[in-house]
C-alpha positions as a Markdown table, in Angstrom:
| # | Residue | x | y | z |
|---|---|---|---|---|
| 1 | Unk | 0.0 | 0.0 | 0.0 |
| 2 | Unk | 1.5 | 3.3 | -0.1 |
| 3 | Unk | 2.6 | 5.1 | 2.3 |
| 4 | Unk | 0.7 | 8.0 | 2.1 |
| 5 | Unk | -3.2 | 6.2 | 1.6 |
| 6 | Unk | -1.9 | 4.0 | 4.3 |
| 7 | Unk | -0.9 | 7.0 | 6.7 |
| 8 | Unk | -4.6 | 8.4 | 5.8 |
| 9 | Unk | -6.4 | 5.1 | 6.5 |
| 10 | Unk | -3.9 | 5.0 | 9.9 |
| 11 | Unk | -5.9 | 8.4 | 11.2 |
| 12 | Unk | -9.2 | 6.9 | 10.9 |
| 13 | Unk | -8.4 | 4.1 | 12.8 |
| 14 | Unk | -6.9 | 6.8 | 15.6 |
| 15 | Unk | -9.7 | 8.3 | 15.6 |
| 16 | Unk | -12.0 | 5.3 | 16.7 |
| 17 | Unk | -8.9 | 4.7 | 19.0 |
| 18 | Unk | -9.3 | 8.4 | 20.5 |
| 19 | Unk | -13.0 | 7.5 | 20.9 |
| 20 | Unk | -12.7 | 4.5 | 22.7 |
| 21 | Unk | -10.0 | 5.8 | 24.8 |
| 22 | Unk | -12.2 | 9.0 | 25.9 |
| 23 | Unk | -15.4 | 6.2 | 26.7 |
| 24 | Unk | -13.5 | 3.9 | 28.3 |
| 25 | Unk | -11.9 | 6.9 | 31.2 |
| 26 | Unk | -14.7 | 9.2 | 31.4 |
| 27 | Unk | -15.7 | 8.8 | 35.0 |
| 28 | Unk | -12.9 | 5.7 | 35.6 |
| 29 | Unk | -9.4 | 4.7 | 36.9 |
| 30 | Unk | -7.3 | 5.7 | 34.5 |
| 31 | Unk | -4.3 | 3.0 | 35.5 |
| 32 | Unk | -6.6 | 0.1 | 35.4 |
| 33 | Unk | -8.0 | 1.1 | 31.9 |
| 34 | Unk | -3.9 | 1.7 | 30.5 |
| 35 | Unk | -3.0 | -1.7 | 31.9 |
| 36 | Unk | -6.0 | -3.8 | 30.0 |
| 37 | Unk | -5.5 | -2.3 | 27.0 |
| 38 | Unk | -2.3 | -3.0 | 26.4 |
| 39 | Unk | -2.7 | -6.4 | 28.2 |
| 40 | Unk | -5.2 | -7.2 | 24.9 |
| 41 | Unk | -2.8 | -5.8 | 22.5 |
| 42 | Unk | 0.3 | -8.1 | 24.2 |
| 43 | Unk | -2.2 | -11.1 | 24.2 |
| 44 | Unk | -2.6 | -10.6 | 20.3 |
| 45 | Unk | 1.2 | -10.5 | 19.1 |
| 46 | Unk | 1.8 | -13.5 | 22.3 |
| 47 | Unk | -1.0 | -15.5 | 20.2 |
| 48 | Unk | 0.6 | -15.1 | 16.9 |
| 49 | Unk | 4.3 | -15.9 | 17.6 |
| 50 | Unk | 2.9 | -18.6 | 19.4 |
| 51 | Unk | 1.2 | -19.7 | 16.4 |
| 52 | Unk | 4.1 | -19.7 | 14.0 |
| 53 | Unk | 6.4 | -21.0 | 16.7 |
| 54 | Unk | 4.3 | -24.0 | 16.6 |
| 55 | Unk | 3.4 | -24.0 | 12.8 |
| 56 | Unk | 6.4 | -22.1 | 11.0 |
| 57 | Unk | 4.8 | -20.9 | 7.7 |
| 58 | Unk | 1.6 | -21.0 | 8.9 |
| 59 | Unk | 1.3 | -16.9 | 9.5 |
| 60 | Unk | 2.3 | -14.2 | 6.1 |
| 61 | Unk | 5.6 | -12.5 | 6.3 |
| 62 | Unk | 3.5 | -8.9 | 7.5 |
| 63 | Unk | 2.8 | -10.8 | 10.8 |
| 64 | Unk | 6.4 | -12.7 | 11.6 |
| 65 | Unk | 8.3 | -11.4 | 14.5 |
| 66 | Unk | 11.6 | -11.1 | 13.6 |
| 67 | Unk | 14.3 | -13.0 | 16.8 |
| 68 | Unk | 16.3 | -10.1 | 18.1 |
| 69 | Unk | 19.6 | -9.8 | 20.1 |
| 70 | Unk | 19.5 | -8.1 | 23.3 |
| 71 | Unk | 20.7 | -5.2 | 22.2 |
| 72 | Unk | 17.4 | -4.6 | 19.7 |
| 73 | Unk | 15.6 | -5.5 | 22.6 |
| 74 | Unk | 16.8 | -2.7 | 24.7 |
| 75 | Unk | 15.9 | -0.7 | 21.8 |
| 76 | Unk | 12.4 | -2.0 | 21.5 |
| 77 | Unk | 12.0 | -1.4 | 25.3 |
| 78 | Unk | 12.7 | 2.1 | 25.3 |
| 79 | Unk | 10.0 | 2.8 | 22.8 |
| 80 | Unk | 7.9 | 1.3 | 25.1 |
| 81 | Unk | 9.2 | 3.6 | 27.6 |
| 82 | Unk | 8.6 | 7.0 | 25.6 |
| 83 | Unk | 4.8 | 5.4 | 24.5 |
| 84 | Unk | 4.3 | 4.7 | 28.4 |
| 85 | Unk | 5.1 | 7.9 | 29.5 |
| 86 | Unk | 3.0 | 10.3 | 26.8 |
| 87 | Unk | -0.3 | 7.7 | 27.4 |
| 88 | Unk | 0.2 | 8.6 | 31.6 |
| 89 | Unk | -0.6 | 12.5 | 30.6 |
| 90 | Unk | -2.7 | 12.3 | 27.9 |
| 91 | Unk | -5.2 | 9.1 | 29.1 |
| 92 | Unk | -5.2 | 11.7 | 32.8 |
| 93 | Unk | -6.1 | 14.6 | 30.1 |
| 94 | Unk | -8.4 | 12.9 | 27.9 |
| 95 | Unk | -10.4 | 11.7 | 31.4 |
| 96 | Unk | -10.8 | 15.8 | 32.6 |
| 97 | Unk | -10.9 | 17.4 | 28.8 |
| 98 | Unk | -13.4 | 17.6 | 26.1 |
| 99 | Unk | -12.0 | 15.4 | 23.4 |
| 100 | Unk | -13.2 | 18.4 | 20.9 |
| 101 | Unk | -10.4 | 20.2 | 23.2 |
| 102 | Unk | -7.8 | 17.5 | 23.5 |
| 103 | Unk | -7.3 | 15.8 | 19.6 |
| 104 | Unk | -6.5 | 18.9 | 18.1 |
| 105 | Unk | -3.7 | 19.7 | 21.3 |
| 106 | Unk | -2.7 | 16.1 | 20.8 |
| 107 | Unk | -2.2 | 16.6 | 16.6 |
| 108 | Unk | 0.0 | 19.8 | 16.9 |
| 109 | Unk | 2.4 | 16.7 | 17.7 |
| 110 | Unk | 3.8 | 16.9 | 13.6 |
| 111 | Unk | 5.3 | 20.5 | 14.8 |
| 112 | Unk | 7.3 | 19.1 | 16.7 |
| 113 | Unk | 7.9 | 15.9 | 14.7 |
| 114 | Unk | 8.6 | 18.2 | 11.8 |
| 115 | Unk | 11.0 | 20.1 | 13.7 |
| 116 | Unk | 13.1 | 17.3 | 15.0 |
| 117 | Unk | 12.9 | 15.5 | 11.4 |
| 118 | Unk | 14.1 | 18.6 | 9.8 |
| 119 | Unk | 16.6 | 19.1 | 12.5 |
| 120 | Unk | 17.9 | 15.2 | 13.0 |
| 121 | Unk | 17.2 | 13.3 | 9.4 |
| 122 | Unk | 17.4 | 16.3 | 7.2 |
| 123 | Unk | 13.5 | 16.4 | 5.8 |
| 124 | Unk | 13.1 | 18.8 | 3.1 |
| 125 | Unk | 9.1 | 19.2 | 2.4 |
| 126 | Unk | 8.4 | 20.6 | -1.3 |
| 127 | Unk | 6.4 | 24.0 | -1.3 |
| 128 | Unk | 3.1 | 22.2 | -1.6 |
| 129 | Unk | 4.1 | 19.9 | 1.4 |
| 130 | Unk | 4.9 | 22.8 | 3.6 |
| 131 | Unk | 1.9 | 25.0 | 2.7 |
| 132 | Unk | 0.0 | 21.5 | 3.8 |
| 133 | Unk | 1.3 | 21.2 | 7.0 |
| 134 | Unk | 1.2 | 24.9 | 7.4 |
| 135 | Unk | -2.7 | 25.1 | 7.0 |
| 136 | Unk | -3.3 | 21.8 | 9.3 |
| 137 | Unk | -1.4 | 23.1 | 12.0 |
| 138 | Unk | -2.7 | 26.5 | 12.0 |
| 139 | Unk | -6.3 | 25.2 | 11.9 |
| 140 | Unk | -5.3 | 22.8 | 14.8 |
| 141 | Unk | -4.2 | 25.9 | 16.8 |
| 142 | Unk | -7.8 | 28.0 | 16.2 |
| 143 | Unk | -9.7 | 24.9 | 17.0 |
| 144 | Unk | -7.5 | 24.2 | 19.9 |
| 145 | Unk | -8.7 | 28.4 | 21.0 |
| 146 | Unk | -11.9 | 27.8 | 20.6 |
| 147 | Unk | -11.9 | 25.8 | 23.4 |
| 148 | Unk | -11.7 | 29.3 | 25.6 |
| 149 | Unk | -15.5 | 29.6 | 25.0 |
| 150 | Unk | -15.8 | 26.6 | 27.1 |
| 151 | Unk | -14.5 | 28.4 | 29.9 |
| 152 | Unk | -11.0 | 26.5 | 29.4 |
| 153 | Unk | -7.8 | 28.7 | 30.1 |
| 154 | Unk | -4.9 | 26.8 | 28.3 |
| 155 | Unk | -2.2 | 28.5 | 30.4 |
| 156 | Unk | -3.7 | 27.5 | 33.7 |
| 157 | Unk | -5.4 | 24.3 | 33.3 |
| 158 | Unk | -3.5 | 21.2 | 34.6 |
| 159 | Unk | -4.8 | 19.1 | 32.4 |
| 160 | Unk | -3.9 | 21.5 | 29.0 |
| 161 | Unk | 0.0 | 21.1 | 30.6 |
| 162 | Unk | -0.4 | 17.1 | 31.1 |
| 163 | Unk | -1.5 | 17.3 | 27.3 |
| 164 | Unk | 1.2 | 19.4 | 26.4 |
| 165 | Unk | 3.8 | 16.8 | 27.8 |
| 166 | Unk | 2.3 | 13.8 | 26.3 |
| 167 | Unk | 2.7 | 15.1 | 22.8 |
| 168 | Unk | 5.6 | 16.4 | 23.3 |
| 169 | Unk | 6.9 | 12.8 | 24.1 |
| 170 | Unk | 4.5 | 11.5 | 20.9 |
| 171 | Unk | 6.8 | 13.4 | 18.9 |
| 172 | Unk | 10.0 | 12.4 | 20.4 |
| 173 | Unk | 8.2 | 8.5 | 19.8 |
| 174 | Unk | 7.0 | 9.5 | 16.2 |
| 175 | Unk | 10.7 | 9.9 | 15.6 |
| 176 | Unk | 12.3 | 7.5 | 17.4 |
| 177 | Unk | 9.9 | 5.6 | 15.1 |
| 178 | Unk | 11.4 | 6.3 | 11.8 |
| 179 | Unk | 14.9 | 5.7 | 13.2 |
| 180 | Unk | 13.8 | 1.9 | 14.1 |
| 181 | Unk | 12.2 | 1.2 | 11.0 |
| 182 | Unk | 13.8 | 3.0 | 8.6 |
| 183 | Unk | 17.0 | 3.2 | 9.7 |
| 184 | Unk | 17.9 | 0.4 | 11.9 |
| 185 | Unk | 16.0 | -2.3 | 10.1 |
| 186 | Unk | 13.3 | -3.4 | 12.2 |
| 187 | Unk | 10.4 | -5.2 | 10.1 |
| 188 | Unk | 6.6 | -3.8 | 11.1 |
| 189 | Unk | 5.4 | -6.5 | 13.3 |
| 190 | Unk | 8.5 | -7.2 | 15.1 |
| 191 | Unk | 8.1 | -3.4 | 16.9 |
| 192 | Unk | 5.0 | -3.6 | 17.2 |
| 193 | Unk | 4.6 | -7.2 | 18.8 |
| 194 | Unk | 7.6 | -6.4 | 21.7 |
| 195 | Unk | 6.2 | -2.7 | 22.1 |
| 196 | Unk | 2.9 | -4.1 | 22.8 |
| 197 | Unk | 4.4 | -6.7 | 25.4 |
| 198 | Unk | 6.8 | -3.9 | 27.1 |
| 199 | Unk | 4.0 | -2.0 | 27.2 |
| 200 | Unk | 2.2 | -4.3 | 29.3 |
| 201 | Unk | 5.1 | -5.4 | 31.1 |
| 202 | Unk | 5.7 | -0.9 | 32.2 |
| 203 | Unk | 2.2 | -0.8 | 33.2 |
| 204 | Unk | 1.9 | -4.1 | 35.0 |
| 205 | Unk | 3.3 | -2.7 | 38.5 |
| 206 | Unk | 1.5 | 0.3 | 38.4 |
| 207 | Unk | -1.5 | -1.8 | 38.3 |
| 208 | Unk | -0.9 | -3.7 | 41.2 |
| 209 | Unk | 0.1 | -0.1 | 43.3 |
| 210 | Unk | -3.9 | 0.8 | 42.1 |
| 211 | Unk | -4.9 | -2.9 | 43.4 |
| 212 | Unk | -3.0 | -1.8 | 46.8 |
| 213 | Unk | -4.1 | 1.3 | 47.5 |
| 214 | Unk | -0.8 | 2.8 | 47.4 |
| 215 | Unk | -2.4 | 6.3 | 46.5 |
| 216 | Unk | -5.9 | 7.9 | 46.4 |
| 217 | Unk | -7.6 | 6.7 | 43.4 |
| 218 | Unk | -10.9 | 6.0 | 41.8 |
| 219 | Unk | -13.1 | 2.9 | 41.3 |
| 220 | Unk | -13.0 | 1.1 | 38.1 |
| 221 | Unk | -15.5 | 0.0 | 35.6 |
| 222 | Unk | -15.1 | -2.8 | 32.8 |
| 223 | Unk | -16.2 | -1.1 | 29.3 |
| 224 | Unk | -16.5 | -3.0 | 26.1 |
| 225 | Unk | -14.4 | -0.1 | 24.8 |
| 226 | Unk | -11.3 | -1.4 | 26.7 |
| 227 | Unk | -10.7 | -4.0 | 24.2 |
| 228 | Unk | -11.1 | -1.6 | 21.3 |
| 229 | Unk | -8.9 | 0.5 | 22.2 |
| 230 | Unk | -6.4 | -1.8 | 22.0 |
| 231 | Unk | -7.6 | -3.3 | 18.7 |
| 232 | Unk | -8.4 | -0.2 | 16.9 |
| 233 | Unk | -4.5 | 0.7 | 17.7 |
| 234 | Unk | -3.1 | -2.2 | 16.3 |
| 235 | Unk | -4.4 | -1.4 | 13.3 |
| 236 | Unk | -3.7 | 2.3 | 13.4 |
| 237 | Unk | 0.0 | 1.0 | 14.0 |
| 238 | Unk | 0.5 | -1.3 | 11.8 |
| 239 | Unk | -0.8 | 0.8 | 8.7 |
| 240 | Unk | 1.7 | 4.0 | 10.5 |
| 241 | Unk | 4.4 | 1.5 | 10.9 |
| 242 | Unk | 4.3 | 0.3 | 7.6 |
| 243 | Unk | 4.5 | 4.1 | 6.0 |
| 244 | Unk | 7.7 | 4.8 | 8.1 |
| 245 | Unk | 9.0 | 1.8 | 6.9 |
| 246 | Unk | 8.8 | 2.7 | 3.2 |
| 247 | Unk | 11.9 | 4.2 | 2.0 |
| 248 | Unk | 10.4 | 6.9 | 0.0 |
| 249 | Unk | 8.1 | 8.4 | 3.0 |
| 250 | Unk | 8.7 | 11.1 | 5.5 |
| 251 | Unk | 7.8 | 11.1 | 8.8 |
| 252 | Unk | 7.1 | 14.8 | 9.3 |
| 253 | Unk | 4.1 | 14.0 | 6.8 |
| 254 | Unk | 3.0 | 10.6 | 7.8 |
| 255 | Unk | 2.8 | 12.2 | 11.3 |
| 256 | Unk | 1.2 | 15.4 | 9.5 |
| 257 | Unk | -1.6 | 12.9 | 7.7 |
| 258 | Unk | -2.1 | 10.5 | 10.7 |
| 259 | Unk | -3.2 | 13.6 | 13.2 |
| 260 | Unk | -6.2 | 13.9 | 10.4 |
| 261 | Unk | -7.4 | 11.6 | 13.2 |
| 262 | Unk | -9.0 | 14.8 | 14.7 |
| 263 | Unk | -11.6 | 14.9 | 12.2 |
| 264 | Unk | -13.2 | 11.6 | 13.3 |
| 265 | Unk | -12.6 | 12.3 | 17.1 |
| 266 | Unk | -14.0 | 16.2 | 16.5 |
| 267 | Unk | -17.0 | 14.5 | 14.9 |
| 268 | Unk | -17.6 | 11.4 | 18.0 |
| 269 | Unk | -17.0 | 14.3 | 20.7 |
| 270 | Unk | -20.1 | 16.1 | 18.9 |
| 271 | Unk | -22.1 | 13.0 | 18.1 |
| 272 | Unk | -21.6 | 10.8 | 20.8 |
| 273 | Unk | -20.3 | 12.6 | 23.9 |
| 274 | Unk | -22.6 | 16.0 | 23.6 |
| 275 | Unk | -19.8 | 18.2 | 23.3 |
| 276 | Unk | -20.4 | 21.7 | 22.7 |
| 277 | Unk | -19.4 | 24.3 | 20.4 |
| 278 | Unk | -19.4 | 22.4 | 17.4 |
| 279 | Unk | -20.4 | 25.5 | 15.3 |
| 280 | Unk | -17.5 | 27.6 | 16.3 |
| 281 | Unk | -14.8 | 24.8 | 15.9 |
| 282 | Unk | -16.1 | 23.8 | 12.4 |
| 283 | Unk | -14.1 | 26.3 | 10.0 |
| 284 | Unk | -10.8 | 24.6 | 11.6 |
| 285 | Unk | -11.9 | 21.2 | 11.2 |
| 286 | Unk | -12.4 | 22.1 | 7.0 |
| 287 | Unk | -9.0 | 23.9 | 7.6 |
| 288 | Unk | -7.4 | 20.6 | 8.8 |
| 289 | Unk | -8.8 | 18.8 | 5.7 |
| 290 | Unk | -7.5 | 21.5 | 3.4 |
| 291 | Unk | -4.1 | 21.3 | 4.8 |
| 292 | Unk | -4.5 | 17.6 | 4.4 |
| 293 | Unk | -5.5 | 17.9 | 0.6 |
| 294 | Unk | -3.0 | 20.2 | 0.0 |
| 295 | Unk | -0.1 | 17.5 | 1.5 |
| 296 | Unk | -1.7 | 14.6 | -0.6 |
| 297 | Unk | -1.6 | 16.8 | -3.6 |
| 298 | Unk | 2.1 | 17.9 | -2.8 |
| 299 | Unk | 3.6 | 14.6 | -3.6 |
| 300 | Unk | 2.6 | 12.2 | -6.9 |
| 301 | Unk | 1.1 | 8.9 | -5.8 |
C-alpha cells in the first residue's frame, strides 16, 4: 500500500482509538484502563508468535516477528518507555478534557515531529508539502482556541499542561519511530509485537500499586471499549508502521496525515459525547482537511 493512503487510513483508525479511549476513562481509573489495554494488544502478538512458533509458515511474512539480540531488545523497550510515559498525561487529560479540546492539542504533535525530522534526518518538504502542513497546524491551533468559549484557560489548566507533555513525548516517539524502522532495520510487526508486550510489562506494576491502595484513586468500571482500544490501535499501528518503513516516506508527513485523526474524534466528541461548540470549531476542522488535501496533492502517488 502506499505510504501516504496508508498514513490516511492510519488516522481513521486513531480516531476510533481516540473515541474509545475518551469512553473507556470518562468517569474511571485511568491506570486500570492503561494496563487492559495493552494487556489485549500483548495477548494478540503473544498469540501469533505462538502460532508460527508452533506451525512455522503458517502466519504471512507482514505478521512474523523477527528474533532479536538483546541489544534490539533494549531498543524496543525504550519505545515502550517513551509510549508509556506520553499515554500517563494524555489518558489523565483525555479523562478531565473535552476530546473536541484535546485531539487537536494532541495533533499539533507533527510541529514538533517536523521540527526534529528537519533538524535530526534532514527532511526537506516541497512547497506544496509545507503550505500543507502549514494550513493543518494552523487550523489545529484556532480549534484548539476555541476551546476558551468553554471556559478553558490553556495557560492555567492542569490538564492542558499534562496534554502538552504527552505530545511532546509522541513526537520524540514518532521519531524514534522512523529511526527503528527505517534506519535500523526493524520489520513492522517485530516493533509492534515487543512494544505491545513492554507495554504491558511498564504498566503491570502500576497496576498492582492501584490494586493496593498505594495512592488515592478512583473505582474502576469494565467497558467494552477497553478491548477496542487496544484493537483499533493495532491497526492504526501497523498501517503508521508500515508508512515509516517505506523508504520513499517522511515522517514529518506521515505524522502530518495521521493527526487527520482529529476529524473523526471532533465528529464522535459532537455526536456521541454531547460536546459543545461544534459550530464555532467547524471552520478549523475544513482547515485541517484542506491542509491535508494540500499535503496529498504535494507529492505524486
Amino acid at each position: 500500500m502506499n505510504w501516504i493512503a496508508a498514513s490516511l487510513l492510519a488516522a481513521v483508525f486513531l480516531g476510533i482509538y481516540e473515541l474509545c479511549t475518551k469512553h473507556a476513562v470518562r468517569e474511571n481509573a485511568v491506570v486500570p484502563v492503561l494496563c487492559l489495554s495493552t494487556v489485549c494488544a500483548a495477548s494478540v502478538w503473544l498469540a501469533l508468535m505462538a502460532l508460527d512458533a508452533a506451525a512455522p509458515g503458517a502466519l504471512p511474512a507482514g505478521l512474523r516477528v523477527a528474533p532479536l539480540t538483546w541489544g534490539e531488545h533494549l531498543l524496543l523497550a525504550l519505545k515502550s518507555a517513551i509510549v508509556a510515559s506520553s499515554w500517563m498525561f494524555t489518558y489523565f487529560a483525555m479523562k478531565h478534557l473535552p476530546l473536541s479540546i484535546t485531539s487537536p492539542i494532541r495533533a499539533t504533535g507533527p510541529i514538533w515531529t517536523l521540527a526534529g525530522a528537519l533538524v535530526v534526518l534532514a527532511e526537506r518538504p516541497t512547497a506544496l508539502e509545507w503550505a500543507g502542513i502549514a494550513t493543518t497546524l494552523a487550523s489545529f491551533v484556532g480549534l484548539s482556541l476555541a476551546g476558551r468559549a468553554e471556559g478553558i484557560r490553556f495557560h492555567r489548566d492542569r490538564w492542558i499542561g499534562y496534554m502538552v507533555g504527552g505530545t511532546l513525548l509522541g513526537a520524540v516517539s514518532s521519531l524514534y519511530d522512523k529511526f527503528l524502522l527505517a534506519r535500523a532495520g526493524f520489520t513492522v510487526p517485530t516493533v509492534q509485537a515487543w512494544f505491545s508486550i513492554y507495554l504491558a510489562v511498564l504498566f503491570l506494576p502500576l497496576a498492582l500499586g492501584w490494586k493496593r491502595r498505594w495512592w488515592v484513586r478512583n473505582e474502576f468500571h469494565w467497558r467494552w471499549s477497553i478491548p477496542c482500544i487496544a484493537l483499533m490501535l493495532l491497526v492504526s499501528d501497523y498501517l503508521y508502521f508500515g508508512a515509516l518503513r517505506d523508504p520513499h516516506s517522511l515522517v514529518s508527513l506521515v505524522s502530518s496525515l495521521r493527526r487527520g485523526s482529529t476529524l473523526v474524534a471532533f465528529a464522535g466528541g459532537l455526536l456521541l459525547f454531547a460536546e459543545g461548540n461544534g459550530l464555532r470549531k467547524l471552520p478549523a476542522v475544513l482547515g485541517v482537511l484542506a491542509g491535508i488535501v494540500l499535503t496529498v496533492c504535494g507529492r505524486p502517488w
